[in-house]
C-alpha positions as CSV (number, residue, x, y, z in Angstrom):
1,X,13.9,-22.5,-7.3
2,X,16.4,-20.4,-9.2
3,X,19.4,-22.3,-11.4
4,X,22.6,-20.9,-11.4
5,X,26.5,-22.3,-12.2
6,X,28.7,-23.6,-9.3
7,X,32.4,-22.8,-9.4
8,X,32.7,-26.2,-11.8
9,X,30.4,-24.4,-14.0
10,X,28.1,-27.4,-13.5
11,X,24.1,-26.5,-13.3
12,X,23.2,-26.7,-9.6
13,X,20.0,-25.4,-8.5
14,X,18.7,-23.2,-5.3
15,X,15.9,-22.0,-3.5
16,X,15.9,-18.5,-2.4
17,X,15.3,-18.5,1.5
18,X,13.0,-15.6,3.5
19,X,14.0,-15.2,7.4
20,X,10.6,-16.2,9.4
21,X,9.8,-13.1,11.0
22,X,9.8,-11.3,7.0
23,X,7.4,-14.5,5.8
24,X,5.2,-13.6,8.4
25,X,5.2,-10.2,7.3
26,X,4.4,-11.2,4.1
27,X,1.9,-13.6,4.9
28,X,0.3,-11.6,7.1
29,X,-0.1,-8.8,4.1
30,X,-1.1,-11.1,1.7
31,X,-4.1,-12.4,3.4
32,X,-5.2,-8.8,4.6
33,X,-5.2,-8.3,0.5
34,X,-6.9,-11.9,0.1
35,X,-4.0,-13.2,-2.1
36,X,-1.6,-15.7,-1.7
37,X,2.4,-15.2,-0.6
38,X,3.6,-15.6,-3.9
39,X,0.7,-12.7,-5.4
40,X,1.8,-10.6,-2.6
41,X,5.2,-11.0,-3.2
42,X,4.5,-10.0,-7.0
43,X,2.5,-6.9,-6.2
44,X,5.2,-5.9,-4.1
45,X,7.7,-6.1,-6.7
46,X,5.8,-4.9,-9.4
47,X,5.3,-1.4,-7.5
48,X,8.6,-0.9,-6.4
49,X,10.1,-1.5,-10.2
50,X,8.1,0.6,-11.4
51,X,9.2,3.5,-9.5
52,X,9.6,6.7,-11.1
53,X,13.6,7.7,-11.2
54,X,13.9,10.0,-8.0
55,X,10.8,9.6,-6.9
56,X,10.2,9.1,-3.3
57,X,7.3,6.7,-2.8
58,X,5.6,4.0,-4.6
59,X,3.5,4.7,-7.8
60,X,0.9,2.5,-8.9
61,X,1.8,1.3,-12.8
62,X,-1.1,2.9,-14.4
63,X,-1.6,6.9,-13.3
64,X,0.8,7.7,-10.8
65,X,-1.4,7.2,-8.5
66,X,-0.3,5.5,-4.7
67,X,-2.7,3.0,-3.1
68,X,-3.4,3.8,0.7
69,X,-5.5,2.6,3.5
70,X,-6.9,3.2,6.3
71,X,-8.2,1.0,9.4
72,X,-11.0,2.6,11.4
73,X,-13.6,1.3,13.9
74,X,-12.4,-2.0,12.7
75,X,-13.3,-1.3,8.7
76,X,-10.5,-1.2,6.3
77,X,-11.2,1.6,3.7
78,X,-9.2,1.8,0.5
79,X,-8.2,4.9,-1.4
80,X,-5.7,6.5,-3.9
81,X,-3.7,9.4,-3.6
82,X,-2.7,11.2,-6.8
83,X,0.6,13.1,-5.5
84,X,0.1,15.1,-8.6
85,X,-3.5,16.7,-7.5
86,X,-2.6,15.8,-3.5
87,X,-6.2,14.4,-4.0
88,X,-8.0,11.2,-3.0
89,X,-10.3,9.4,-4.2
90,X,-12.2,6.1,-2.3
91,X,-11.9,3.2,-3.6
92,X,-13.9,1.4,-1.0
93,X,-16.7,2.1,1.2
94,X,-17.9,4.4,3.1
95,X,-16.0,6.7,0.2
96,X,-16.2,4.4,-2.7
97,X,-16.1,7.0,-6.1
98,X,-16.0,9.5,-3.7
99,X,-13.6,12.8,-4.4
100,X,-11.4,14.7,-2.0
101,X,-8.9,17.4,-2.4
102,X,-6.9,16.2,0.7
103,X,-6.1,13.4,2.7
104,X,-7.2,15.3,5.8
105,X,-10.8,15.8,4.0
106,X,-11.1,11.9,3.0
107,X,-9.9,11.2,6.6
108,X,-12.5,13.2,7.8
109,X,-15.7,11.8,5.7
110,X,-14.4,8.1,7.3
111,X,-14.9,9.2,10.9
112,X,-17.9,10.8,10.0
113,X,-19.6,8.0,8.3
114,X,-18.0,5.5,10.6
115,X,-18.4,7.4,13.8
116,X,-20.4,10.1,13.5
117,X,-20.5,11.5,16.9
118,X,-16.7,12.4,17.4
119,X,-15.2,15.2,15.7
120,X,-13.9,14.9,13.0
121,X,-10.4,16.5,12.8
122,X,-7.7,14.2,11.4
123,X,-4.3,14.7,10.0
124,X,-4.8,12.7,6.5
125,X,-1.0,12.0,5.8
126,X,-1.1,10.3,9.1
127,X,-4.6,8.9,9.4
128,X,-3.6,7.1,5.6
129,X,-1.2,4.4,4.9
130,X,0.6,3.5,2.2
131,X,-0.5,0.0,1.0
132,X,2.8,-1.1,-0.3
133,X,4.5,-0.8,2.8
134,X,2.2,-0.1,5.1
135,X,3.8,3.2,6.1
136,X,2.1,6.5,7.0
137,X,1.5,8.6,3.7
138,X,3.6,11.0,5.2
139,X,6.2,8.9,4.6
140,X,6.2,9.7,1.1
141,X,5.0,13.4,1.1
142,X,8.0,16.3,0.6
């Protein structure tokens, strides 16, 4: 609930109101976290204040660095790009602590611990996604 003056100047108070379809959305990303609505809702705004002036993607408040995912063969693996290094590093298994000069090369040790027989050619600023916004990394890449 937010309080705010009427026309009277008399205190009246509010509640801020979400369309269904976006609190969905929301829900639907804060339990793919494992956090409630409201902690969703915070991370959410907490990244996208702290945006670098003229920058074109999310930053993540300590490092510059830009959590991403990925979803394959049904596991969820968790990384960061630094977009000062274009590096990766996992944050999750298969490629927890694991280092990667690209996207492409961390995309490419998920197939290949995850599904070893197919090749594994994959275009990392595609094959990641931003975890903000759930957009391909490319989204954010000059």
């Amino acid at each position: 609930m937010i309080a705010g003056r009427d026309s009277d100047s008399a205190i009246v108070a509010y509640m801020p109101t979400v369309s269904e379809a976006n609190y969905t959305k929301l829900a639907l990303a804060a339990k793919g976290a494992g956090v409630t609505v409201d902690e969703m809702l915070e991370r959410i705004l907490a990244v996208w204040l702290s945006l670098d002036e003229g920058s074109k993607g999310p930053r993540d408040m300590d490092g510059g660095q830009i959590a991403v995912y990925a979803i394959y063969q049904r596991t969820r693996v968790e990384a960061l790009y630094d977009p000062r290094t274009e590096g990766v590093t996992g944050t999750t298994a298969p490629i927890e602590g694991k280092q990667f000069s690209s996207p492409s090369g961390a995309a490419r040790a998920v197939v290949e611990a995850l599904n070893p027989q197919v090749n594994s050619n994959r275009s990392g600023p595609r094959f990641w996604r931003v975890a903000v916004t759930g957009k391909e990394l490319a989204s954010i890449l000059r």
